[in-house]
Wavefront OBJ file of the C-alpha trace (Angstrom):
o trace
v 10.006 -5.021 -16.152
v 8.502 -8.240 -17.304
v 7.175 -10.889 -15.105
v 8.593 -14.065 -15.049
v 6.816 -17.037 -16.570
v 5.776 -20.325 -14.827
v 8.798 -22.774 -14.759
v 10.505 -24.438 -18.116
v 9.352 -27.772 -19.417
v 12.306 -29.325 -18.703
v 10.728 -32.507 -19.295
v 10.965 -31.474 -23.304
v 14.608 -30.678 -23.496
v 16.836 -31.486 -25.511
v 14.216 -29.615 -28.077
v 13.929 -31.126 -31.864
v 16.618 -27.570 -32.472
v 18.511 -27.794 -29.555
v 20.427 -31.018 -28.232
v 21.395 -29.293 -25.234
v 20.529 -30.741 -21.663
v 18.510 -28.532 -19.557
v 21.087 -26.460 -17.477
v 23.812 -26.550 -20.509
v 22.486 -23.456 -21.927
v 22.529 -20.254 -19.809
v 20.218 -17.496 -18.498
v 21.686 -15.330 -21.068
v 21.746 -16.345 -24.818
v 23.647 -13.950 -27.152
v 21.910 -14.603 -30.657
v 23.894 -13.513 -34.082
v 22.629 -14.604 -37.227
v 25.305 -16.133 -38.715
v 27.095 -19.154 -37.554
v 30.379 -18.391 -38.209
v 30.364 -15.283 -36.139
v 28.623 -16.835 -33.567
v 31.705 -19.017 -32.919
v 34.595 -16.466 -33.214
v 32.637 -14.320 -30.774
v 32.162 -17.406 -28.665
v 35.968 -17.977 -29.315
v 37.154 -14.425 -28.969
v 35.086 -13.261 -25.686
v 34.148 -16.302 -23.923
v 36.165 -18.623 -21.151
v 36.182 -21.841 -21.262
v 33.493 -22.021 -23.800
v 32.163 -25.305 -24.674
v 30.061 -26.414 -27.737
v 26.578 -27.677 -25.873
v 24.603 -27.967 -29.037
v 25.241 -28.832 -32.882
v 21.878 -29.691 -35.174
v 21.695 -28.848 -38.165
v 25.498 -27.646 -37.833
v 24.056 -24.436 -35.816
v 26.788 -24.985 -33.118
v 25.794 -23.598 -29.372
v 28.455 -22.492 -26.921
v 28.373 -22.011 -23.641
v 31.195 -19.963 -21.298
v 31.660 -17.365 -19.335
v 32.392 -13.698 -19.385
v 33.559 -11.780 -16.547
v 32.512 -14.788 -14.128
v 28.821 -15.045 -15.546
v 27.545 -17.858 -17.680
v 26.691 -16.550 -21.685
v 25.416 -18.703 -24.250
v 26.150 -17.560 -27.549
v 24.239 -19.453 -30.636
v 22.821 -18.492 -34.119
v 19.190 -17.561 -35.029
v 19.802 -18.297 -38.996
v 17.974 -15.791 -41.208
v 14.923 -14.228 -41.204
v 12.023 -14.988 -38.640
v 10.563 -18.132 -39.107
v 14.720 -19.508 -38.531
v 15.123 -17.342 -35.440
v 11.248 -17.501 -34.068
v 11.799 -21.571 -33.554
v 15.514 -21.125 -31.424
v 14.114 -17.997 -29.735
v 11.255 -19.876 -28.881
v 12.450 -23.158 -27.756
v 15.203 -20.705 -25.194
v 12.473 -19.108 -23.287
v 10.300 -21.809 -23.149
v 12.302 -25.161 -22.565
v 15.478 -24.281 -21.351
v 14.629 -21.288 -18.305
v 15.992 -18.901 -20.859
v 15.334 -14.970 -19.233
v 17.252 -12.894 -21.760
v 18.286 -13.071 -25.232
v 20.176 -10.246 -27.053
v 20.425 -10.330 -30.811
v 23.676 -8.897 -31.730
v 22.998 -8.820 -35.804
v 23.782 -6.317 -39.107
v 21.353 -4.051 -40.564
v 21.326 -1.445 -43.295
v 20.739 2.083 -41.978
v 17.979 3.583 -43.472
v 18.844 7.455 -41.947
v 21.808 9.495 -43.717
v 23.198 10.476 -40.108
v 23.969 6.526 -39.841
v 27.250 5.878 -41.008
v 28.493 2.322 -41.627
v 29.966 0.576 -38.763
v 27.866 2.306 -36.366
v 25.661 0.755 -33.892
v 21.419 0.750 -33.831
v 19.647 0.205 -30.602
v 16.137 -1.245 -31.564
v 13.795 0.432 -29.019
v 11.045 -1.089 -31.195
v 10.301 -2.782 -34.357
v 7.863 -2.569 -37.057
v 7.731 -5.563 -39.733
v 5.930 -6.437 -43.231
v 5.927 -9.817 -42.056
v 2.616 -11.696 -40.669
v 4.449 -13.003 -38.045
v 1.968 -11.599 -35.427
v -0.922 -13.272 -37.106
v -0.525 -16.487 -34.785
v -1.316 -14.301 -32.024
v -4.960 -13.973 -33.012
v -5.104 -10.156 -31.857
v -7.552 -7.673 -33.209
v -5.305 -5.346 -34.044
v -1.629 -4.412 -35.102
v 0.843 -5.804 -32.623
v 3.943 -3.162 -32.005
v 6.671 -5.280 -29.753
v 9.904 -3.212 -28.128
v 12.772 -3.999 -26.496
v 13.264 -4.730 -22.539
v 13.864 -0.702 -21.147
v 16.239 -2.203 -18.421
v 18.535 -3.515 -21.104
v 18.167 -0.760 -23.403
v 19.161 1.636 -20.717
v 22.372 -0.286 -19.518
v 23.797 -0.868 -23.335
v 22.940 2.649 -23.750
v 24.621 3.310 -21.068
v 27.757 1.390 -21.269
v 27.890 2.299 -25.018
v 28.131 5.953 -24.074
v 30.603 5.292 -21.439
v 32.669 3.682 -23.890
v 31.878 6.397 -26.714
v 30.627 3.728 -29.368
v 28.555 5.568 -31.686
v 24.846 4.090 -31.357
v 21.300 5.586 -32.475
v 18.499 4.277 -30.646
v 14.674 4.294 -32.317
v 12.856 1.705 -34.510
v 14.036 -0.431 -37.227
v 11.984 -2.545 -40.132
v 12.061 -6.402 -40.151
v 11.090 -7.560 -43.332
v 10.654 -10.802 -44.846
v 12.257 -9.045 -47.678
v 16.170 -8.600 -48.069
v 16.566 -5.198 -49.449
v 18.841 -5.651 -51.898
v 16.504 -8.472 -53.659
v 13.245 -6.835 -53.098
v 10.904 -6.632 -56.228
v 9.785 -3.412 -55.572
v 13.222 -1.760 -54.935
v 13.942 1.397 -53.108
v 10.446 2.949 -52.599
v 10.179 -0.063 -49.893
v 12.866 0.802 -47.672
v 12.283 4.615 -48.279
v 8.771 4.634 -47.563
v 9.761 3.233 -43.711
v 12.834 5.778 -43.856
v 10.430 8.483 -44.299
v 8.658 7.329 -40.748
v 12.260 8.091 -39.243
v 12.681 4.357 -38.779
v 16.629 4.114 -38.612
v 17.628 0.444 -40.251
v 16.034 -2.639 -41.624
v 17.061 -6.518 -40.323
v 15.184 -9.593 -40.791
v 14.679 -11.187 -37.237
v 13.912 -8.485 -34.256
v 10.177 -8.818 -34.836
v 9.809 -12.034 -34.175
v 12.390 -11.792 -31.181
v 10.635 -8.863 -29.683
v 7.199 -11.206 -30.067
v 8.497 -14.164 -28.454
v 9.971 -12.406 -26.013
v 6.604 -10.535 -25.036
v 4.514 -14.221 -25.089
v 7.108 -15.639 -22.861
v 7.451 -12.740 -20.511
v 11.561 -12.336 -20.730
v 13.500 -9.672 -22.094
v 14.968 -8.862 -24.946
v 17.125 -6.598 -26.578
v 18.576 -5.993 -30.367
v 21.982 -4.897 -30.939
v 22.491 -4.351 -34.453
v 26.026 -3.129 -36.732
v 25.022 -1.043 -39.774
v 27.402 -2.515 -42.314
v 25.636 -0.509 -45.210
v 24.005 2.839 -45.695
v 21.136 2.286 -48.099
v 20.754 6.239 -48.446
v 24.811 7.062 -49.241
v 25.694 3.264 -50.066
v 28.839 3.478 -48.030
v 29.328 -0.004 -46.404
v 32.240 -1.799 -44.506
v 32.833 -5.403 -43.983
v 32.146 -7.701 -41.064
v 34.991 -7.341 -39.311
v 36.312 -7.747 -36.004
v 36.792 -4.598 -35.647
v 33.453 -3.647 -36.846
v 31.885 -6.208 -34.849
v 33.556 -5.859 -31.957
v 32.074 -2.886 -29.750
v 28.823 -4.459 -30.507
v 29.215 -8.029 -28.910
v 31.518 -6.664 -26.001
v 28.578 -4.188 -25.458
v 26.009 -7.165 -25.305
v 28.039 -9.396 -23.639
v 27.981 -6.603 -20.570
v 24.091 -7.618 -20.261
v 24.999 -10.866 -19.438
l 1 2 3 4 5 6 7 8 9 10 11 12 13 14 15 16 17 18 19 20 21 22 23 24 25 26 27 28 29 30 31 32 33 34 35 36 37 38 39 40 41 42 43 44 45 46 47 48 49 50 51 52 53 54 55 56 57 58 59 60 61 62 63 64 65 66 67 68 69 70 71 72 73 74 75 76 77 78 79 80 81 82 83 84 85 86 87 88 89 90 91 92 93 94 95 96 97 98 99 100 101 102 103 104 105 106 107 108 109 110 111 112 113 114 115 116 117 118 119 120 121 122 123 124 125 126 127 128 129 130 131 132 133 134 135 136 137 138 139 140 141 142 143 144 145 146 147 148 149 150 151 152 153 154 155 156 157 158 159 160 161 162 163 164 165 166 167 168 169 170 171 172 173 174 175 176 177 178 179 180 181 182 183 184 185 186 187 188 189 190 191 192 193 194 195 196 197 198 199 200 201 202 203 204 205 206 207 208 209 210 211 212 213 214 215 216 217 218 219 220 221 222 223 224 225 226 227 228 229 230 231 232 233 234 235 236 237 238 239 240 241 242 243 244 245 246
């Protein structure tokens, strides 16, 4: 389990990203991508949720869910977007846990479209890590406590979730110059979908000393090229499963 850091500069908040007040934004962030969903899940599972935040029209609510105070905000797309919010949490506002609830395309047949991806670790193509001045290749993973419990509860609840490694690229699949041998070179490794942001979540998360967990909705199979849209629905088991963290 990871140690806590020293306390947060609240001296620095609100952050240049985030007006929020220190104490407006809660021990538990849930972090989407998108904006849009961030708000309807903030709107469809949250009580008395309240917009804390609003630069650069990335809009930061803060409720409750069974009792327990949730943030819910967007990271953007791709890691440089969702390394600066992820950072600015654990650092300035006493953040401890921040669970990325995000899409992915699944990389492994057995993945069918709508089903849920537990990153356990992630591998990137990004030089994210390069800041970090280490001698070597830096391999971040998820917090095992959380992983357990959404395991857990997800299997309680029979949601359909694979658990292993996924890809973060800099890359989006669909527009990558080198086409398909990218993605099926990491498929061949067994890793099970590709995002853009866990990476650099799992690496923040590892400086700061917090946990975190991804979440991600396959909403395309890059091997069969089944897909479904991001519905409710869809969405659904996977915020309700993330929001149980809080």
């Amino acid at each position: 389990m990871a140690e806590k850091k020293s306390s947060p500069k609240v001296a620095a908040t609100p952050t240049p990203h985030i007006h929020a007040k220190f104490g407006q934004i809660a021990p538990t962030v849930i972090l989407p991508g998108d904006g849009e969903r961030a708000e309807w899940a903030a709107q469809k599972f949250l009580k008395d949720a309240k917009i804390v935040s609003d630069v650069r029209k990335v809009k930061v609510f803060t409720g409750t869910f069974n009792s327990k105070p949730v943030t819910i905000m967007a990271s953007g797309m791709g890691m440089p977007s969702a390394g600066i919010y992820i950072h600015e949490l654990f650092n300035f506002y006493g953040v401890e846990k921040i669970i990325r609830t995000g899409t992915c395309g699944a990389l492994q047949k057995k993945i069918a479209p709508g089903e849920m991806v537990f990153a356990m670790s992630a591998s990137t193509d990004s030089n994210y890590a390069h800041q970090f001045e280490l001698s070597g290749t830096f391999s971040p993973s998820a917090d095992f406590e959380l992983l357990k419990n959404a395991a857990d509860f997800a299997l309680s609840k029979k949601y359909k979730a694979h658990i292993g490694t996924i890809f973060s690229s800099d890359f989006f699949s669909a527009y990558n110059a080198k086409g398909e041998r990218e993605w099926k070179a990491w498929a061949k490794m067994g890793t099970l979908g590709q995002d853009m942001e866990t990476y650099a979540l799992y690496c923040a998360a590892a400086l700061a000393q917090k946990k975190a967990l991804s979440i991600l909705t396959a909403t395309i199979n890059l091997c069969t090229k089944k897909s479904v849209k991001d519905t409710d629905a869809v969405l659904s088991p996977m915020m309700f499963t993330a929001l149980q963290l809080a």
